[in-house]
Phi, psi and omega in degrees: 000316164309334166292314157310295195287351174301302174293338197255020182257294166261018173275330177277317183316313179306311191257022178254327163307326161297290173012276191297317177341305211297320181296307163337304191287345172252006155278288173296014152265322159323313178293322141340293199272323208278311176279293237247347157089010198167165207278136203232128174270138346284169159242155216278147155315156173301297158356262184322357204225330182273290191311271228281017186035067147235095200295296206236144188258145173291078191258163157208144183272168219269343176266316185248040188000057148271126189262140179254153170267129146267152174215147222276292169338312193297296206305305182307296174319295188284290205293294205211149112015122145285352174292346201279137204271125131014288181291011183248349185291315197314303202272024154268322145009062176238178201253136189246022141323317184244023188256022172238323186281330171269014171081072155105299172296106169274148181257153189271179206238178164237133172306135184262000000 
């Protein structure tokens, strides 16, 4: 019994320690994206970026800078992997603002 509780012990430990990892690591890609103007490789996975709380990504598009919220949760669900590196996200990216003045052609945005 003693044994159990030891392992479910450090089984929380572990994973209040991935946590804090995760956060860490999307904090400094924030800081990244902030100095450098643009999506900076690597970037934490969509995984790593939901555990360390961070839901949603910022795009804007490249004809109307209009900027969307994306969320990261949505993306994992449908879309990609939680394994999928973030900055990989772009070129799926489109802008449906501008998918009626261009017939359809949407143009891709860039992660802010």
């Amino acid at each position: 019994m003693a044994a159990e509780m030891k392992a479910d012990s450090a089984k929380k430990e572990a994973a209040e320690k991935l946590r804090e990892a995760a956060a860490e690591t999307r904090q400094a890609w924030n800081y990244r994206m902030i100095g450098f103007g643009g999506p900076v490789q690597p970037s934490p996975t969509t995984a790593e970026a939901i555990s360390g709380g961070f839901y949603y990504v910022e795009v804007k598009c490249r004809r109307c800078s209009t900027h969307s919220i994306i969320d990261l949760s949505a993306v994992n669900q449908v879309h990609r992997k939680p394994d999928t590196p973030i900055w990989k996200l772009e070129a799926s990216l489109r802008c449906r603002h501008c998918s009626e003045a261009l017939r359809g052609r949407r143009p891709a945005a860039n992660i802010v």
